[in-house]
N, C-alpha and C positions, 0 to 999 in steps of 0.2 A: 661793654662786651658781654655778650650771650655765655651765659655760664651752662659748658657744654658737655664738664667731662666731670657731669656729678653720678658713677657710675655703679657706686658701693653703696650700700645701706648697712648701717650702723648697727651694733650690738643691741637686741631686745631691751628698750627701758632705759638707752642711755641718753637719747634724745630728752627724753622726759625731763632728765637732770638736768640738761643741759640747759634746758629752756626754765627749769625752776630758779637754777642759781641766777640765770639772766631774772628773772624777775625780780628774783630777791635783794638785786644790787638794785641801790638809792640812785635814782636818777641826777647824773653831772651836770648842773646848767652853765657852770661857766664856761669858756671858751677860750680853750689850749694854746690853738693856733689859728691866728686871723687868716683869713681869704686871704692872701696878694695875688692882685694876676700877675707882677711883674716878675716873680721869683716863687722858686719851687719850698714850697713847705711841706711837712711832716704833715699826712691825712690826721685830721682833728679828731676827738670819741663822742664826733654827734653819730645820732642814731641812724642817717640814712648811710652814714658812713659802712657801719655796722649791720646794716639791714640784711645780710642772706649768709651773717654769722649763723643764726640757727638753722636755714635750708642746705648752710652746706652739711649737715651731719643729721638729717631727717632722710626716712625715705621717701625717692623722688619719684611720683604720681603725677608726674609732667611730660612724661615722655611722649611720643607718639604712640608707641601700644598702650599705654595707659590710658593713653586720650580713647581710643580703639573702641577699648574694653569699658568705658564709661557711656562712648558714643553707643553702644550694642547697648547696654543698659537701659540709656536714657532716654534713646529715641524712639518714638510711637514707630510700631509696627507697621512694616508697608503694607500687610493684607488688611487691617484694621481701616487704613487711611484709603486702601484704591477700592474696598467696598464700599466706603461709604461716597465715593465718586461713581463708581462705576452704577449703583443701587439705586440712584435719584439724582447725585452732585451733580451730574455734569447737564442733566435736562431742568436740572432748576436755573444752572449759570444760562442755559439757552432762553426760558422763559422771563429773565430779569434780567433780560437785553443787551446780552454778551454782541461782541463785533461778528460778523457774517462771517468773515474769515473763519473764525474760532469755531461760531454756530458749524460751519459747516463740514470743520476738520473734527467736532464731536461726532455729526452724523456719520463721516465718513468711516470714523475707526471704532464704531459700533459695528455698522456693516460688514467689515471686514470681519469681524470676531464671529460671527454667524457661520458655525459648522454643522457637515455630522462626526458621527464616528469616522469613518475613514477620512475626513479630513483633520479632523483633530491629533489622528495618529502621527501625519505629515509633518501638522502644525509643530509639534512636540522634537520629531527627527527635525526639523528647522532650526529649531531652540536649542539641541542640543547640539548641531552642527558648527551653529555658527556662535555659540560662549566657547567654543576650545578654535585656539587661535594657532596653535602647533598641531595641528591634524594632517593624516595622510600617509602613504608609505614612506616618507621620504622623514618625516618626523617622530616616524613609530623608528626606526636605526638609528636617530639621535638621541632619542631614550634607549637604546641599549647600548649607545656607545657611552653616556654621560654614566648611565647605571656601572659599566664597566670598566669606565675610565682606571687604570692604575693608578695614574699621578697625579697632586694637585693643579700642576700645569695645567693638562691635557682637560682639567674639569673646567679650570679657571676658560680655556678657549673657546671651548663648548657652548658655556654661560656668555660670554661674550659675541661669541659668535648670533646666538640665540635674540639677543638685544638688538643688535643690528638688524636683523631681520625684523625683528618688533616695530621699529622704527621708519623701515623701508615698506611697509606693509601698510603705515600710518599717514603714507605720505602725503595723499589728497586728504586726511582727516587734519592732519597739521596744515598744509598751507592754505586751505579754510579759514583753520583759525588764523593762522597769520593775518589775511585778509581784511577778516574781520576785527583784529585788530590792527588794524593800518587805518583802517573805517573811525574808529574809535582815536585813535591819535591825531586822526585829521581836526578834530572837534575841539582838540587845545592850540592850535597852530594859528599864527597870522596869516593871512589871507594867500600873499605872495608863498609864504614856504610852504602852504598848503595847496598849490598848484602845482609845484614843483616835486614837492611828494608824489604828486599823482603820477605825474610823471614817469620819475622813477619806480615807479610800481605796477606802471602795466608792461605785462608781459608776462608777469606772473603767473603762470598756470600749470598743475601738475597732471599729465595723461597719462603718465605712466612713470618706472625707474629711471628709465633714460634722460626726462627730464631735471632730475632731482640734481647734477650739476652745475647747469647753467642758474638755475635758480638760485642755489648758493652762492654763486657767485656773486649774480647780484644783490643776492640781501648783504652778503660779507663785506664786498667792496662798495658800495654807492647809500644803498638804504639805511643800514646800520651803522655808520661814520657819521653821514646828514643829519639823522636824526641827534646823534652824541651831540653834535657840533652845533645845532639847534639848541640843543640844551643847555651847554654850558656859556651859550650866548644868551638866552634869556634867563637862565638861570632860576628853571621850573625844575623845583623838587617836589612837584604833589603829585597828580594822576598821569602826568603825561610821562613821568619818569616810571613809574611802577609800570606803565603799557608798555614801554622801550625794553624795560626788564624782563615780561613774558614774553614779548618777542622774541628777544634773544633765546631766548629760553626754548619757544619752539625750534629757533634757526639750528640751534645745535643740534635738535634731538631729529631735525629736518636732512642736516649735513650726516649725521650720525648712520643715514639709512642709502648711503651712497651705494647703488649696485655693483659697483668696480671695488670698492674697498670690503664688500661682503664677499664676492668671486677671492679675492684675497686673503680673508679667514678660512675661507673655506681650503684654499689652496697651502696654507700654512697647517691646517687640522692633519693634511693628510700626508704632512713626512711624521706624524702619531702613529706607531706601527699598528697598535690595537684597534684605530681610528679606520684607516687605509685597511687595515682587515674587515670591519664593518661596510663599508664602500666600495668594497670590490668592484672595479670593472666603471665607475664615475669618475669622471674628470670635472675641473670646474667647468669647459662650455657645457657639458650639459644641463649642468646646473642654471648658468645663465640664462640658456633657452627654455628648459623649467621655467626659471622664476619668469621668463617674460610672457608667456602664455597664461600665468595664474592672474586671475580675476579675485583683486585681492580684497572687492568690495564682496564680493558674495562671500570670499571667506570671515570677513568679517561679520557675515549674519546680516548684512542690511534689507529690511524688510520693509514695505508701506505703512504696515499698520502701528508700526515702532517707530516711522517717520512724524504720523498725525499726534501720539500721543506727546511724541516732544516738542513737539508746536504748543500741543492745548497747554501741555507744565509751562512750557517759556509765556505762553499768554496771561496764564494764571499767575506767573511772579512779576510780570507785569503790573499786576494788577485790574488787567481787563474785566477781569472775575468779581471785581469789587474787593476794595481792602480785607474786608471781612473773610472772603475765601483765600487771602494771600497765602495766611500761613500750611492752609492746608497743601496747596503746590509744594511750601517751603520743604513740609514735612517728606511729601513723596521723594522729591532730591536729597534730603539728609537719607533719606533709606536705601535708595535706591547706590548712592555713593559708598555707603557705608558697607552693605552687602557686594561691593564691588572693591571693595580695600584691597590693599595689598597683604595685610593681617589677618585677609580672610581664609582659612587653606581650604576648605570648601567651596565645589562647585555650585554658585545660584543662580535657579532660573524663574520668572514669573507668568505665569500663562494667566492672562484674561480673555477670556471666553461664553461664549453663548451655543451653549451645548443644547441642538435639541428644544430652541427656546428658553431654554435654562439661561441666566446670566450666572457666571460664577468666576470668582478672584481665586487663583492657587498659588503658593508658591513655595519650589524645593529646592531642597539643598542637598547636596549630594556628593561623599565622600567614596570613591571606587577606590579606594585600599585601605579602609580602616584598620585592617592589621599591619599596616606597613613594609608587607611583604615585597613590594614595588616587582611581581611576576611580570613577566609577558604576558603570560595567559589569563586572561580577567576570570577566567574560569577557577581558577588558583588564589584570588583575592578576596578578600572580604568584602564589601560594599554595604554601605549604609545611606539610609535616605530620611528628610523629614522632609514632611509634605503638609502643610496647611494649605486647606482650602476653604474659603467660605460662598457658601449656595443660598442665593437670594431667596428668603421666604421656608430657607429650611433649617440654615445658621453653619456655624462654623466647628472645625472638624479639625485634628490632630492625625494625622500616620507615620508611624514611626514603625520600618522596615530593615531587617538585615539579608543578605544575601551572602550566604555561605557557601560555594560547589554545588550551585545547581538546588540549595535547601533553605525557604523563606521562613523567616519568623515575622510575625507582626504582631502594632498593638495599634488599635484602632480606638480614637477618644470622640467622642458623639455628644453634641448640645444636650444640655436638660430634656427638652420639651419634647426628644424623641429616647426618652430612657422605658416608654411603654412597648415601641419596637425592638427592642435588644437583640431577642431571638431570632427576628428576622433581619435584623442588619448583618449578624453572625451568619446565618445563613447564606445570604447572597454572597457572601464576602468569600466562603467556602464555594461557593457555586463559579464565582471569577477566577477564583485560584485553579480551581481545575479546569475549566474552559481552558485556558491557559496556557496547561503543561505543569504548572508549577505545585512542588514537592513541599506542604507548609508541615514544619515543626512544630511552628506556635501559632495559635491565631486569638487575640486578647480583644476581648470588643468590650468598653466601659465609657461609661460618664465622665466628662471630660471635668478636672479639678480647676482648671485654668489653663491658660494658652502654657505650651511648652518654650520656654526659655532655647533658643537656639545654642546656646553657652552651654548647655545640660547634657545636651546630645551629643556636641561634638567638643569633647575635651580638648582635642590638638586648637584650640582658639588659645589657652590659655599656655600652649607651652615655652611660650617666647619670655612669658616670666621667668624661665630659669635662665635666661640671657642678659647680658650685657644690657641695662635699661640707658637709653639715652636720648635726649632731645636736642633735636636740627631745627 
């Protein structure tokens, strides 16, 4: 059993002892108590016996945010890795005779990346539209109701409530995957049960919330029984059990987004009197009719050109790219996942771009209440931002931005090879600002020491250390 509830770290140095006096004891080779299987004995003082005697009293560096904060560490930067794709990679993988397919989803999401200024500006309102997934009037009074909440209850509902909707919002993203893992499950099956899947599998399709019951139904009652029943008739424990597993796993979080059981949180939220005073004058049908009108793929930011590039990664870890460039794909998804964590409290966005002819890789991170004021008025918050971007044929660049009530501070970090220009990069930089409207307090323009650690900037990565550490 998973040792789960190792949740304390021991007194400074005592570990140390603990592990000294373990060494300093003379190894036991004789043996205590024999194995019987037919009867229960006293565990013996071999060493596997004993083996997580010293982890349980060490600090435990195994957790998921542990793992988080290693992964942020460890893993190569995504603007390092999608410059050196976006800069040559992906016309080299075209000329050493990548599939057409692939060839042509390169060209295609080049194309797209070709702006000007006013489209770039769009581009950006896109980006930022569609990374915020609780947007709108309707989700701006669920933040001041969650902000206001009195009670734990009343937050606990909120939060839950909130979930549901995550889930119902995900629903053709989920039964996708289902799909495609159903696809994938057919590939361990004998022939007859593998027809018979098919079977019970079409039908399947999600157009909208309305469908999301019938669907459950049949994955709950027909598909997810056949398959158990499947299993423990042949009596496969490798991959064809582990696909049953994330099935299940989407089914629930599939069932989880039922439109009638959200109509339902919502209707229970509002005998909340503080709640019902936020809501003034909403009933749940109108909310149902709301949610049936919202177009829940645009909220979710779905673009073409974020369509193409996840083709080329899926081609590339394929290995279409040739082994040699596998890892680099590998590398884009460890980043791109990792800046999408759940441990991540900043918002991240990546813009690739051909500005003007320009090719150039960006990517920000962006905290809109670094003071923790949690206001209505964004005008009333602090915001913080870091911005790397790097510019083919010019090099890479650090911005690190606050916004205070309307008063910007910056510090701007610039490659070596442009440290002859200093004055005039200061320059322009002052010349943008006031174009602008914007009010600079500070504005720091220097040679860049090394890329900025994202850990540095934004301190709230590391606050979860003072929390309860534990691994699931």
């Amino acid at each position: 059993m998973a040792n789960i509830l190792r949740v304390t770290t021991p007194p400074t140095g005592y570990e140390n002892n603990v592990r000294n006096n373990a060494q300093n004891q003379p190894d036991k080779m004789q043996i205590q108590n024999p194995v019987d299987p037919s009867r229960v004995v006293r565990p013996d003082n071999r060493s596997d016996a004993n083996s997580q005697s010293g982890s349980q009293l060490s600090a435990n560096y195994d957790s998921n945010f542990g793992t988080f904060v290693q992964l942020l560490r460890d893993t190569p930067q995504l603007t390092d890795t999608m410059s050196q794709l976006m800069f040559g990679g992906m016309a080299n993988l075209v000329e050493a005779g990548i599939g057409a397919d692939t060839a042509e989803d390169i060209s295609t999401f080049f194309q797209l990346l070709k702006m000007n200024n006013e489209e770039l500006l769009e581009f950006i309102k896109n980006q930022f539209s569609g990374s915020v997934r609780f947007q709108g009037p309707f989700f701006a009074l669920m933040r001041d109701a969650l902000t206001n909440a009195p009670t734990v209850e009343q937050r606990a509902a909120i939060l839950a409530f909130l979930k549901r909707y995550s889930d119902m919002s995900s629903g053709r993203h989920l039964m996708e995957n289902m799909k495609d893992l159903l696809n994938d499950i057919k590939k361990y099956m004998f022939h007859e049960q593998r027809e018979q899947l098919e079977r019970l599998s079409q039908g399947l399709n999600h157009r909208g919330p309305q469908d999301t019951a019938q669907n459950t139904a049949r994955l709950q009652q027909d598909i997810i029984p056949f398959l158990a029943k499947y299993i423990a008739q042949t009596r496969n424990m490798g991959s064809l059990r582990d696909l049953v597993a994330q099935l299940t796993f989407n089914a629930a979080r599939y069932e989880n987004g039922d439109l009638d059981q959200l109509i339902s949180d919502f209707k229970n939220l509002l005998k909340f009197p503080s709640f019902q005073k936020t809501f003034e004058g909403m009933d749940e049908e109108q909310l149902r009719e709301l949610l049936m009108r919202m177009n829940f793929e645009k909220a979710a930011g779905k673009s073409v050109w974020a369509d193409k590039f996840l083709n080329i990664v899926e081609s590339g870890i394929r290995g279409d790219a040739g082994l040699e460039n596998r890892q680099v794909f590998e590398n884009v998804v460890n980043a791109l996942l990792l800046n999408e964590s759940v441990y991540m409290p900043v918002l991240h966005l990546m813009l690739p771009i051909e500005l003007n002819g320009q090719l150039m890789f960006s990517e920000l991170w962006i905290d809109p209440d670094e003071d923790g004021s949690a206001s209505s008025d964004p005008k009333e918050r602090t915001a913080k931002l870091l911005i790397k971007f790097d510019i083919k044929d010019v090099g890479f660049f650090d911005l690190l931005m606050v916004y205070e009530k309307e008063n910007v501070s910056m510090r701007l970090f610039y490659p070596e090879n442009l440290s002859p220009f200093e004055s005039e990069i200061k320059q322009g930089m002052n010349e943008i600002l006031d174009r602008n409207g914007l009010n600079c307090e500070y504005l720091g323009v220097e040679q860049a020491a090394g890329s900025i650690p994202v850990s540095s900037v934004f301190p709230k990565i590391f606050e979860r250390k003072n929390a309860v550490n534990v691994t699931i």
